[in-house]
C-alpha positions as a printed Julia matrix, in Angstrom:
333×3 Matrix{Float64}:
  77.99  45.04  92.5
  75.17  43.65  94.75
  74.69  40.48  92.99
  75.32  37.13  95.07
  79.02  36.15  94.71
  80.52  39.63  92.75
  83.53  39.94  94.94
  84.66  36.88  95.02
  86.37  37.3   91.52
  88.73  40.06  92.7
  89.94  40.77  89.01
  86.19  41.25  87.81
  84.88  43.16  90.91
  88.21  45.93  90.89
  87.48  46.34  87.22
  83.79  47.03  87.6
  84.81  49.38  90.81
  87.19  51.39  88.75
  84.45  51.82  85.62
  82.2   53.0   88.24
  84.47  55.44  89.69
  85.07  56.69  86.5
  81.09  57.29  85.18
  80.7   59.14  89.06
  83.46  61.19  88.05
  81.9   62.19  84.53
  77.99  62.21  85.46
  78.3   63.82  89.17
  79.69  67.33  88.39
  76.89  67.55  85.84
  74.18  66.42  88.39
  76.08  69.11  90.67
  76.31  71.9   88.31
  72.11  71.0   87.4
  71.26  71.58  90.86
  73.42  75.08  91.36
  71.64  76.01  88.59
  67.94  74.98  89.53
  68.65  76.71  93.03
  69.92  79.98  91.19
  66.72  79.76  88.99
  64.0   79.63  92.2
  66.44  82.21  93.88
  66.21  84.95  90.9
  62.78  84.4   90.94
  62.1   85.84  94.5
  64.49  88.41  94.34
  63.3   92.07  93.76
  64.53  94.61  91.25
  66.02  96.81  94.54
  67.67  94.25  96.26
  71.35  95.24  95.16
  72.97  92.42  97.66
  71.27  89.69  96.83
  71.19  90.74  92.59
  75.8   91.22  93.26
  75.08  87.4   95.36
  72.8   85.69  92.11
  75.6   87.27  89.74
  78.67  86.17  91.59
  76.76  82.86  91.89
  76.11  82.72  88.2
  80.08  83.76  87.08
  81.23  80.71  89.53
  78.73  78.38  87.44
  79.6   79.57  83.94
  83.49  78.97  84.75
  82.48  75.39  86.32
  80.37  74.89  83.35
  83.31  75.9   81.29
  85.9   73.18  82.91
  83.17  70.49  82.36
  82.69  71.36  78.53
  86.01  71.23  78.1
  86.74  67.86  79.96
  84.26  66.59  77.37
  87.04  66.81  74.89
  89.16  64.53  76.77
  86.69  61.66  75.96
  88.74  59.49  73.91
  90.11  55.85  75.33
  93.07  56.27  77.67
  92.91  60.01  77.85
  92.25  59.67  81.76
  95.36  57.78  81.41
  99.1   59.01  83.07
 101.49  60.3   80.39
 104.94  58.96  79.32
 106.62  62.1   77.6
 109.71  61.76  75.86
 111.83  64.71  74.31
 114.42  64.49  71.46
 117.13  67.37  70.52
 117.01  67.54  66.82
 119.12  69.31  64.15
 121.4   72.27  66.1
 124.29  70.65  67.96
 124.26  72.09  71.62
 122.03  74.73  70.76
 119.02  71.98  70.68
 120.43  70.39  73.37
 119.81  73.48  75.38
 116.31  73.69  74.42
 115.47  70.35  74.87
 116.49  71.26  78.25
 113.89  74.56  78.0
 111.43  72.07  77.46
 111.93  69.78  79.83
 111.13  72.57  82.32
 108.19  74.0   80.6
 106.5   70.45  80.99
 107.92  70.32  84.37
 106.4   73.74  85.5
 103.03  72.5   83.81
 102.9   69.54  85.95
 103.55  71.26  88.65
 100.85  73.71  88.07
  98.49  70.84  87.8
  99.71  68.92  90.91
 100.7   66.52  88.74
 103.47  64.26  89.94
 106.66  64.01  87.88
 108.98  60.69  87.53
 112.15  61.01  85.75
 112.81  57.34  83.7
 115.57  58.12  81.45
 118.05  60.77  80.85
 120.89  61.41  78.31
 122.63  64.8   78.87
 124.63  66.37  76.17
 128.3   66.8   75.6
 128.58  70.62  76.36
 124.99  71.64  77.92
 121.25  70.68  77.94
 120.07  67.1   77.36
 119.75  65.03  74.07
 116.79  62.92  75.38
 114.72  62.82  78.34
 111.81  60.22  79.18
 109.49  60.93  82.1
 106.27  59.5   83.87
 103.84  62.36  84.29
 100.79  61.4   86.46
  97.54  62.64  87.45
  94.07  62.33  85.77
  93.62  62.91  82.42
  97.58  63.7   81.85
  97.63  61.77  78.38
  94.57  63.89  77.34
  96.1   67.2   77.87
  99.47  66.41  76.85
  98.77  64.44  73.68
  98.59  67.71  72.03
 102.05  68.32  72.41
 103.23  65.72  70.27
 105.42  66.94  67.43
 108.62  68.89  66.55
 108.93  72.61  68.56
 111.46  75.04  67.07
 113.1   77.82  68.7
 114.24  81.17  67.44
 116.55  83.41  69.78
 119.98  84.48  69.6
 122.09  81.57  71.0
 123.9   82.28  74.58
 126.83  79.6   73.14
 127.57  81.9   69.87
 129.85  83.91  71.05
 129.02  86.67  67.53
 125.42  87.03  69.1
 124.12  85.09  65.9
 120.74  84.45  65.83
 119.88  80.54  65.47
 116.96  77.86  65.28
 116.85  74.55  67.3
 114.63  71.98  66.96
 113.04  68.97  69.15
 110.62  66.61  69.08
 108.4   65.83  71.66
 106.38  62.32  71.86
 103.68  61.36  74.28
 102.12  57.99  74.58
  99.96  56.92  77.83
 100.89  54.38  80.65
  98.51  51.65  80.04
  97.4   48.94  82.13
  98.39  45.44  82.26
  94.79  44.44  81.33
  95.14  46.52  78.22
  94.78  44.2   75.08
  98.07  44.37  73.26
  99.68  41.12  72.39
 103.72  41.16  72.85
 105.45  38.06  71.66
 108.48  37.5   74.15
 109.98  36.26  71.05
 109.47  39.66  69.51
 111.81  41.36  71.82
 115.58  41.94  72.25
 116.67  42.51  75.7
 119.76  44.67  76.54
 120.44  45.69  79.92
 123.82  48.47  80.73
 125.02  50.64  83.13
 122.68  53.4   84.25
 124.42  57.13  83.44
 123.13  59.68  85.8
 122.57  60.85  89.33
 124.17  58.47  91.86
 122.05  56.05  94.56
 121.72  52.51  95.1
 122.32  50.03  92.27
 122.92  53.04  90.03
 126.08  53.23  87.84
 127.51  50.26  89.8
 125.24  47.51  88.51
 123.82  46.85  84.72
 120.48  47.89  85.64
 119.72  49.77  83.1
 116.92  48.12  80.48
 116.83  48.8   76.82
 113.71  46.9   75.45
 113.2   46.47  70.96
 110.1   44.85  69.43
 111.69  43.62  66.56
 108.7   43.51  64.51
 108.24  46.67  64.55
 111.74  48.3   65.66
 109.75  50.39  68.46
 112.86  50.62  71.07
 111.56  51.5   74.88
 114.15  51.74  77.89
 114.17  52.85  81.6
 117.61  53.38  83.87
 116.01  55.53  86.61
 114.65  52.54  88.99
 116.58  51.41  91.56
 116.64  47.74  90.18
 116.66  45.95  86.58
 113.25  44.16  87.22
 111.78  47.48  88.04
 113.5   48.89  84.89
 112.21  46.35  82.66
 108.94  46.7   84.24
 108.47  50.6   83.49
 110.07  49.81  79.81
 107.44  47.12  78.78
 105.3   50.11  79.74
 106.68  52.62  77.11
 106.64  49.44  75.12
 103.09  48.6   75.2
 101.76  52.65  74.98
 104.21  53.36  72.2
 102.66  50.0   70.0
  99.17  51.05  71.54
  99.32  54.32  69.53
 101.14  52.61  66.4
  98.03  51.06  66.35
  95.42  53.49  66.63
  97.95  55.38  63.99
  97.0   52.5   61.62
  93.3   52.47  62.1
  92.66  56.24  62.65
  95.49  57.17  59.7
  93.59  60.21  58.23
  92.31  61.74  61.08
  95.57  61.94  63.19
  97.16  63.39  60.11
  94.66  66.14  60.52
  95.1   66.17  63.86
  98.74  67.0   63.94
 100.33  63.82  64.18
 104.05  64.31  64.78
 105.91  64.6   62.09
 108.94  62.22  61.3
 112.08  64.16  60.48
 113.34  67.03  63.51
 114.24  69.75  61.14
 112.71  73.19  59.63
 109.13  72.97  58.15
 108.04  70.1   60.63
 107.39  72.16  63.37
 103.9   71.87  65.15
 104.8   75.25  66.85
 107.41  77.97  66.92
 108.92  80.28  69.95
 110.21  83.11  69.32
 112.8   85.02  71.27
 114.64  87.24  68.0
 113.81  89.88  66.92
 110.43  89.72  68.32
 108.52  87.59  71.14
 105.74  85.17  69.85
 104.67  81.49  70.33
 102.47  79.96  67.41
 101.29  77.06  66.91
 100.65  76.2   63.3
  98.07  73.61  63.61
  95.58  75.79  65.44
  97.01  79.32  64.32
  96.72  80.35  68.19
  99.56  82.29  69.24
 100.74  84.49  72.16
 103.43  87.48  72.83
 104.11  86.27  76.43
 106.98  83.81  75.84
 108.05  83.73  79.39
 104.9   82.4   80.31
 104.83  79.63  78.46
 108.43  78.66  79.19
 107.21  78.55  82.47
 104.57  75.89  81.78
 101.6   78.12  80.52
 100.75  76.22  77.57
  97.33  75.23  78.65
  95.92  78.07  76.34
  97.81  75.9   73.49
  96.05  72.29  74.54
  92.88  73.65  74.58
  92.92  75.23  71.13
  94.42  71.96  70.07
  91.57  69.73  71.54
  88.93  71.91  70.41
  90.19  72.09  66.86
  90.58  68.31  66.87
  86.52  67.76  67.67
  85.72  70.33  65.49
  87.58  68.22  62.88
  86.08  64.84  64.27
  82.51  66.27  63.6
  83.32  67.75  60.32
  83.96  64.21  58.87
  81.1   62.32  60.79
């Protein structure tokens, strides 16, 4: 960055800025968390036996370093390329009628309280409500670092158990929906789209009023034909910035068709999500009837406190998810 002439390519130097940012923001915490823990060394050293202030000080001291040693162990699992990346999560009723409607709506506020936990910040880009209640698919924007890494292990089909409130017999039933998560990638990102490749269909936005919407076709409905991948945005207020945010979903969704291809075996292991929205796909289960439990069958981690997670405490979840995954990774190297 100090050579003669480095910002006068404005492409190169913002690149090399933003790598740098990034290494700061992986090697400085551990330079941080080195020197807390030198200073704690010389300090035990000089403290006596019947100092009780100053032995409660060094142990608070050491609990606050062992929890921010915790956070940077586990950020070491989000290593992989584009994990730092914003999400794009989309959710899909499956087999259930209205019933999976409805909890395709749960879910769309369990990932909503999440990111709001997080201080994430949460973009709605497409919407279809159901016929009777709840919402048949949903598409949002999800950003804040390392979004994609913590929400990639959500991808697959989640089933619910619970007697439904639209059974009027009090019949206990089981709903199903899928849940897909790719990241927002840059435009420097190497994938090459054909504009050949792709049908364009714009429509009518459906959805909450404002300018442009439901009055103009602004809508954008994007298909790589090679492939049959189908992206689409309504939720901007014009059909440039539609198309825009659906070449997006485009290019993530192709992005992770392709890592599927060359990393085939591992995200099979992994918990890749599974194809058909139905019994015996799920990736985890939530329980309402008879009893209350959420498992996750890739990981085997479960909990009793369903309302907890329904209100966006699923970290426990992602980290037994990303853990497994390494453990995995190494197993095979």
């Amino acid at each position: 960055m100090s050579s003669l002439g480095f910002w006068d390519d404005s492409e190169k130097s913002s690149k090399t800025v933003k790598q740098l940012k990034a290494l700061k923001s992986a090697v400085e915490p551990w330079q941080s968390a080195f020197e807390r823990h030198r200073e704690l060394s010389e300090l035990a050293e000089l403290i006596k036996e019947d100092d009780a202030e100053l032995l409660n000080d060094l142990s608070r001291n050491l609990d606050s370093l062992e929890k921010h040693l915790d956070k940077l162990e586990f950020n070491v699992l989000l290593g992989q390329e584009l994990d730092a990346n914003n999400a794009i999560l989309s959710i899909n009723s499956g087999a259930g009628g209205t019933e999976s409607c409805d909890w395709a709506s749960m879910l769309f506020r369990m990932y909503t309280r999440w990111a709001q936990k997080h201080d994430f910040n949460l973009k709605q880009l497409d919407i279809l409500y159901g016929e009777e209640a709840g919402i048949k698919n949903a598409t949002i924007l999800i950003t804040g670092e390392y979004a994609f890494g913590y929400l990639k292990a959500e991808r697959g089909v989640h089933r619910l158990v619970r007697i439904s409130p639209f059974d009027s017999n009090k019949r206990r039933h089981t709903s199903f929906a899928s849940v897909d998560v790719i990241p927002e990638v840059e435009d420097d990102l190497d994938i090459n789209i054909e504009e050949k490749d792709l049908k364009i269909d714009v429509y009518r936005s459906k959805g909450a009023g404002g300018q442009s919407v439901n009055t103009t076709d602004s809508a954008v409905r994007i298909t790589h034909i090679p492939t049959g991948i189908v992206a689409q945005c309504q939720n901007e207020r014009s059909q440039f910035q539609n198309k825009q945010m659906a070449m997006k979903i485009l290019k993530g969704r192709i992005y992770e068709l392709e890592l599927d291809k060359k990393e085939q075996e591992l995200q099979a292991k992994c918990g890749s999500q599974k194809k058909k929205i139905e019994w015996g796909s799920q990736i985890r289960s939530y329980v309402m009837h008879p009893y209350n439990l959420v498992k996750d069958h890739r990981t085997d981690h479960e909990t009793g406190d369903v309302d907890k997670v329904m209100d966006g405490g699923i970290d426990e979840f992602i980290e037994a998810y990303l853990k497994g995954s390494v453990r995995e990774t190494e197993g095979k190297s």
